[in-house]
NULUM-819003 format. One line per 10 residues: number of its first residue (from 1); their letters; for each residue z, x, y of C-alpha. Coordinates in steps of 0.1 Angstrom, whole numbers, plus 5000, padded with zeros to 4 digits. Layout:
! NULUM-819003
NUM> A> Z:X:Y; ...
//
This chain:
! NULUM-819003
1> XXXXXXXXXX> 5216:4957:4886; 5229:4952:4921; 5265:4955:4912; 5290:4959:4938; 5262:4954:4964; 5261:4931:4999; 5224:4932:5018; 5244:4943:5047; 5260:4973:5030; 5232:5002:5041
11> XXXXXXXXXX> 5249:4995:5080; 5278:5020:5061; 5255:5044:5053; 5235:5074:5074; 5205:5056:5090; 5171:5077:5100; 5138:5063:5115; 5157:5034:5130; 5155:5021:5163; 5190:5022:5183
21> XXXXXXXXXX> 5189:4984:5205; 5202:4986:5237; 5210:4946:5238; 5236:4944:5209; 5241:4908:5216; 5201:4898:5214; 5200:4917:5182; 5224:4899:5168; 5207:4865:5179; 5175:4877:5165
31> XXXXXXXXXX> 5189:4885:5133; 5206:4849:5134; 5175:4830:5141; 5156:4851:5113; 5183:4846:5087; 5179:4805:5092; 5136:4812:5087; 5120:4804:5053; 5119:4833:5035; 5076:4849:5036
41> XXXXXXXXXX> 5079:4853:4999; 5092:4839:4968; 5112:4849:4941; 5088:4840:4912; 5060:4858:4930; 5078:4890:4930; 5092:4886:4894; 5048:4882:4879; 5039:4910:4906; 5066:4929:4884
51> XXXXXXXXXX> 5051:4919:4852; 5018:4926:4864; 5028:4966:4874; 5052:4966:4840; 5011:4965:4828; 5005:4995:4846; 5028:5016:4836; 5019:5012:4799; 4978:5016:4812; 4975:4981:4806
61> XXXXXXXXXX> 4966:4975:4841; 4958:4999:4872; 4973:4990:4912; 4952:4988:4940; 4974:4994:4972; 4955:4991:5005; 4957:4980:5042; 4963:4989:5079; 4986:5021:5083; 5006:5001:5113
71> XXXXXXXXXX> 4999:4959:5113; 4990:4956:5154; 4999:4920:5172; 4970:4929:5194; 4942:4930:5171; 4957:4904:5153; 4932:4875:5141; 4914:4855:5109; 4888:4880:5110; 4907:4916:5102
81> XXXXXXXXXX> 4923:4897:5072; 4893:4884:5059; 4876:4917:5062; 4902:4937:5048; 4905:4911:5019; 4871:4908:5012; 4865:4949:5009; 4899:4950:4986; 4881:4926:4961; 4853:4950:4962
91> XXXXXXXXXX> 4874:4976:4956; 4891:4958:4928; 4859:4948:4911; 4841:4979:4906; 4879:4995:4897; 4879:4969:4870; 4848:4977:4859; 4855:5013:4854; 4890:5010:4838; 4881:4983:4814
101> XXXXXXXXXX> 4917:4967:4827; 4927:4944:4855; 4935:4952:4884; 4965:4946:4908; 4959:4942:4942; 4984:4945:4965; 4977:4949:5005; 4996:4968:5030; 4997:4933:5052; 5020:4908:5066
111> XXXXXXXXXX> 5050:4933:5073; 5035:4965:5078; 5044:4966:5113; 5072:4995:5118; 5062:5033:5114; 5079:5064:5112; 5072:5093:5132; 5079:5132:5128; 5093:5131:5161; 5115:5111:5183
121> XXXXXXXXXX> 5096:5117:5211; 5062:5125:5226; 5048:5143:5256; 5022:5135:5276; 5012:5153:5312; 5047:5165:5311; 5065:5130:5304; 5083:5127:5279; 5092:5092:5261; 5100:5078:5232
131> XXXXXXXXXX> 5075:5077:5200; 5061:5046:5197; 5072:5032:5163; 5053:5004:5154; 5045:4967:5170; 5076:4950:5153; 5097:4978:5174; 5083:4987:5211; 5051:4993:5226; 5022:5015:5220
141> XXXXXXXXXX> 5015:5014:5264; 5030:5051:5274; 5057:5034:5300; 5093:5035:5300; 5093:4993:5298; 5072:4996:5269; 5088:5022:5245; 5124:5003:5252; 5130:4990:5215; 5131:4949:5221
151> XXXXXXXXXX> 5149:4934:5189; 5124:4898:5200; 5098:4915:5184; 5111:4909:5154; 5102:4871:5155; 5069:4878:5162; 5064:4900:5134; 5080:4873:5111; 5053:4844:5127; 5022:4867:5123
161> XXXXXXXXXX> 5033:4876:5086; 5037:4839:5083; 5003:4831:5092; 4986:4858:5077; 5000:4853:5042; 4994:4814:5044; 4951:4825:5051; 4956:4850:5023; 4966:4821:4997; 4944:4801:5012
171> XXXXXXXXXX> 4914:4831:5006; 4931:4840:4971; 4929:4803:4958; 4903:4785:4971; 4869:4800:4963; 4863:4829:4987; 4877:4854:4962; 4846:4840:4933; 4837:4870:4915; 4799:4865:4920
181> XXXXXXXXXX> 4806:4860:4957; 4823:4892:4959; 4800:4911:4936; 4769:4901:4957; 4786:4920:4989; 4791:4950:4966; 4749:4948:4960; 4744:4948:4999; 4765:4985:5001; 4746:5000:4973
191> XXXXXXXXXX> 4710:4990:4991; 4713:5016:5016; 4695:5050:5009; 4728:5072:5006; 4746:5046:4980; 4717:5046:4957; 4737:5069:4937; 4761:5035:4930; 4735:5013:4922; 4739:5018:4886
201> XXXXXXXXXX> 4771:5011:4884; 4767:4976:4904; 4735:4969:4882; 4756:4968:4851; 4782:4951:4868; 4755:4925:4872; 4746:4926:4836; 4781:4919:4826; 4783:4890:4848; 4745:4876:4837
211> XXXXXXXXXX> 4763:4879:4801; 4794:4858:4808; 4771:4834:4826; 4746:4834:4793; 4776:4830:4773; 4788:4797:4786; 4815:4816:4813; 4807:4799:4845; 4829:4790:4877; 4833:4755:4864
221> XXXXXXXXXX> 4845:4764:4829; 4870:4798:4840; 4892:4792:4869; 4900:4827:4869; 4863:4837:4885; 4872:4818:4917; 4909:4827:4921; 4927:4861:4921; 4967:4868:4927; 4972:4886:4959
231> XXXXXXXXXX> 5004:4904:4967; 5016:4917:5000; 5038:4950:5004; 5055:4968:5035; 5079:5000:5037; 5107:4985:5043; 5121:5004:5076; 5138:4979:5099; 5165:4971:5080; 5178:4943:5109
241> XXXXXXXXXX> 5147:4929:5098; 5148:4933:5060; 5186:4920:5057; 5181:4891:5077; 5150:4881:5055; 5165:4883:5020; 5178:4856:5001; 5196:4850:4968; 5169:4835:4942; 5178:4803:4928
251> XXXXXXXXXX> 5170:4810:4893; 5186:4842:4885; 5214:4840:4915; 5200:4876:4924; 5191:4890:4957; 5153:4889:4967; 5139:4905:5000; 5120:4877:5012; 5103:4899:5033; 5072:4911:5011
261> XXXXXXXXXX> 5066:4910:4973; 5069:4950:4970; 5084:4969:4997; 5083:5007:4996; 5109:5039:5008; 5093:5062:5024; 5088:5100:5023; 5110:5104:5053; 5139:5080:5046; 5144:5085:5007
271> XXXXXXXXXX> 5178:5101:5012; 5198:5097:4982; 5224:5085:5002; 5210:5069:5030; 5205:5038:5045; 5170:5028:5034; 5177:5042:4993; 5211:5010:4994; 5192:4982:5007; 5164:4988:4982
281> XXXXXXXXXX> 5188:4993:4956; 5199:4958:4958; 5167:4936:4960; 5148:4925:4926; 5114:4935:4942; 5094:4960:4932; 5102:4989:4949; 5082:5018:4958; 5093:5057:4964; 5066:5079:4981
291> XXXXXXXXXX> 5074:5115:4969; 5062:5143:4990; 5063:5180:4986; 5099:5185:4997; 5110:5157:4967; 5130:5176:4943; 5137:5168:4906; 5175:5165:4915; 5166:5141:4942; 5143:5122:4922
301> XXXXXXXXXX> 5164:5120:4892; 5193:5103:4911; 5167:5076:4930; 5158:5067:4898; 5187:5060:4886; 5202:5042:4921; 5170:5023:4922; 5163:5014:4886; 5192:5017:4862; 5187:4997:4836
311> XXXXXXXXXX> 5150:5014:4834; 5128:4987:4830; 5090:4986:4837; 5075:4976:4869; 5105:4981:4890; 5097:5014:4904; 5060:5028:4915; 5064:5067:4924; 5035:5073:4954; 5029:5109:4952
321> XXXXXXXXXX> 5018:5124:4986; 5010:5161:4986; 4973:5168:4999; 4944:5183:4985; 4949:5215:4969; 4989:5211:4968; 4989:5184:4939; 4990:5210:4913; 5017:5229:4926; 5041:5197:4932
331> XXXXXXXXXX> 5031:5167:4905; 5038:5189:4874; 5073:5193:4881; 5080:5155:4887; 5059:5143:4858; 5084:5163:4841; 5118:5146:4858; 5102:5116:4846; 5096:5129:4811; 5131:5145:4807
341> XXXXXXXXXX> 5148:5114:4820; 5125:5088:4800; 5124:5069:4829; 5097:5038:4832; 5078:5041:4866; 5039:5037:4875; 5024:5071:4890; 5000:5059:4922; 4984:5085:4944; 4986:5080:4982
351> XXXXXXXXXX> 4955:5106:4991; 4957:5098:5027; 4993:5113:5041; 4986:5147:5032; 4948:5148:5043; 4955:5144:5084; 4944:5169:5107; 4931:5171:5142; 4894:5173:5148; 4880:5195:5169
361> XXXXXXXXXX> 4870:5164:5197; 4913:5164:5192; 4914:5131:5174; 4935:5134:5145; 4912:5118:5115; 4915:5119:5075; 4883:5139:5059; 4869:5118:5028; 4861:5143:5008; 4896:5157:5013
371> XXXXXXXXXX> 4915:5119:5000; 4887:5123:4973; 4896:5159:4960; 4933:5146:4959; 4925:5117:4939; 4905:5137:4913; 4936:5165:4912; 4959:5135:4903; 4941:5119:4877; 4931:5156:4863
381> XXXXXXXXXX> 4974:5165:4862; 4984:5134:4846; 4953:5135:4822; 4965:5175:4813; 5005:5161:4810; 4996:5130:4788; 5005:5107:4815; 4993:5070:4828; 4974:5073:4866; 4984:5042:4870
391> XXXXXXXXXX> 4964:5033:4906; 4956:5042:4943; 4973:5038:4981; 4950:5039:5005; 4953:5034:5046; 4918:5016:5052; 4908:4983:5072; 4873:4962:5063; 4866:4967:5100; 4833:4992:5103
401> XXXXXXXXXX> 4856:5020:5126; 4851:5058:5127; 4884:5074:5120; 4885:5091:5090; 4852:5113:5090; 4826:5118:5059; 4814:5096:5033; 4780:5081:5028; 4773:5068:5063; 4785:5105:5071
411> XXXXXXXXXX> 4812:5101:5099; 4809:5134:5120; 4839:5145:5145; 4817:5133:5173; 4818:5098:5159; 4852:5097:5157; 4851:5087:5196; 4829:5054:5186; 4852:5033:5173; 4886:5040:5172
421> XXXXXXXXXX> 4910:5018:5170; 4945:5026:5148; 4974:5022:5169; 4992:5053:5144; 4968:5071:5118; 4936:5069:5107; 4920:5042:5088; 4892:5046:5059; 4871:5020:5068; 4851:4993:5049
431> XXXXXXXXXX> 4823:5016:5037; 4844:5045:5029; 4869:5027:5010; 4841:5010:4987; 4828:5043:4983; 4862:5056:4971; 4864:5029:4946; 4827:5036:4929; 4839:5070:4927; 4877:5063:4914
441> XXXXXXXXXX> 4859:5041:4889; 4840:5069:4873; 4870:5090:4869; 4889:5062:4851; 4855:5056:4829; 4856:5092:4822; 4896:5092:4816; 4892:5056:4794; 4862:5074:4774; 4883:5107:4767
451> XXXXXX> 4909:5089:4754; 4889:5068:4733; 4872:5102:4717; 4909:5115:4710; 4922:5085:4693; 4892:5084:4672
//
């Protein structure tokens, strides 16, 4: 697949969203000292996460994408991964439940740490310095010092990666991820008085699992109850940092960015002939392409083919990004790239990039019901073209903040001041996101039951 093709070879190609190092020499001694590290992920991992998202794209499966929109070294600790894991079970669980399939759960953590911005700069009381691009880059602190991209940074992006994926194995393998465990956190959302609406849901959740019990399915007899595979998944941005971390695997002889298990192009730097489109092309992973309103069918026709040539499944997961209200007008038209060009990809909805606006305290926030009315438009497009929704991408964190505003504990604009926290955009948070899965759930029930009617 990766014919003609050297990890270094996007440095020959146009480069966007990419930090220009003043200290060429400590680059390059950053880059040497992360080339020597272990890689964070393996080969094999990446090859089942493939398998596992081949699933999806035949509706075998369904993805679950979530985590912070910008990793942060400040708030970094045991705690935020825990949380964040523990609500993606949730999430997963009650998904499962709905969609009669497993799901894939794959967090936005342990590389997530470089952002792109629609603007090179910012102004603030008439000073004017560069944007703040992510943790793994410069500093959010509005000085001069601070915004100076330090190539150092680097390493400690690559030790707190390092350390949260090693607590996320541990989480993932060693009983915290038990289904009943999880499930009886799911009970404790649906007791307040404004998720009564999902207590049915968990109540026959709770039946199913008093069934598998009755019939002899216990934690003892199925490992699978206790243990769940975990994948981690970043855009890949900083290329320094990407090249450095890949690796040729042993078994196939093949490139592997050792950097996450499913790294992602984003909306901004999915030039066809661009920087961030060759290093991708190269790298076994997964790869993902968000697709925004300005993604043509030319464009997307050639990034399928530079990305995924020999078209096989679970290589490429297309994240539409439109907003509410603007998937009708833009969806359609790819669904039918992908149709004309028979190409194998998994459709997953990122509701959250289109859905920002500024509130009127001036914090810019994400309105549920917004990220919910884009979800529903997805699933009702691809249920109209005959096509798989194959899963969700959300920005969300299991910490209780107030950034994006609705759901059922009814975050107003004023809250928004309470307990904000993101370092770039807003966050659903732990109660939102559940919410968001009950209510995914019963569109994939409703999809699963349809088709079931129409095949007979």
């Amino acid at each position: 697949m990766a014919q003609a093709w050297t990890k270094s070879d996007w440095r020959n190609k146009p480069r966007v969203q990419m930090p220009d190092y003043l200290d060429a020499d400590a680059l390059s001694a950053v880059e040497a000292q992360l080339a020597k590290y272990p890689p964070l992920v393996f080969a094999g991992e990446a090859r089942k996460l493939r398998s596992s998202l081949a699933a999806v794209s035949r509706g075998e499966a369904f993805l679950l994408q979530g985590g912070d929109c910008a990793e942060s070294f400040a708030e970094f600790s045991a705690d935020t991964i825990r949380d964040t894991f523990k609500v993606m079970l949730q999430m997963a669980m009650v998904l499962t439940y709905g969609a009669k399939v497993p799901v894939v759960k794959v967090g936005r953590m342990a590389g997530q740490f470089a952002k792109p911005r629609s603007a090179p700069t910012e102004v603030k009381d008439g000073v004017e310095l560069p944007s703040y691009r992510g943790d793994i880059i410069n500093e959010l602190d509005f000085t001069p010092e601070a915004r100076i991209p330090n190539a150092s940074k680097m390493l400690q992006a690559y030790t707190q990666a390092a350390a949260s994926l090693n607590l996320l194995r541990a989480f993932s393998t060693g009983g915290y991820a038990d289904v009943h465990q999880v499930h009886a956190w799911t009970l404790g959302f649906t007791e307040g008085e404004k998720a009564a609406k999902y207590r049915e849901m968990a109540n026959n959740i709770s039946a199913a699992l008093d069934f598998m019990k009755a019939a002899g399915v216990t934690q003892e007899t199925a490992h699978t109850l206790q243990s769940v595979d975990f994948y981690v998944s970043h855009e890949a941005l900083l290329l320094e940092y990407e090249e450095a971390l890949c690796r040729i695997d042993s078994t196939s002889g093949l490139p592997v960015a050792g950097s996450g298990h499913m790294i992602w192009i984003g909306d901004r730097t999915r030039q066809p002939d661009g920087a961030h489109v060759e290093f991708a092309r190269g790298v076994q992973n997964p790869i993902g392409l968000k697709c925004g309103p300005t993604t043509t069918p030319e464009d997307l026709k050639v990034l399928m083919n530079k990305l995924n040539p020999s078209n096989e499944a679970g290589r490429l997961t297309l994240i539409a990004r439109f907003g509410a209200g603007n998937v009708g007008e833009h969806l359609p038209r790819l669904i039918k790239t992908v149709k004309e060009e028979g190409a194998n990809v998994v459709w997953t909805c990122d509701p959250m990039h289109g859905n920002t606006i500024k509130s009127s305290t001036g914090y810019k926030t994400r309105p549920f019901e917004s990220v919910l009315r884009e979800v529903r438009e997805f699933f009702a497009i691809h249920a109209s073209e005959g096509t798989i929704p194959g899963g969700v991408h959300f920005e969300m964190t299991g910490k209780d903040v107030t950034e994006c505003t609705g759901g059922v504990r009814a975050v107003t604009d004023e809250d928004l001041s309470d307990r904000y926290h993101t370092a770039c955009d807003p966050r659903l948070n732990a109660s939102q996101s559940l919410e968001l899965a009950f209510l995914v759930s019963e569109e994939l029930s409703s999809l699963r039951e349809a088709r079931e009617r129409a095949a007979g």
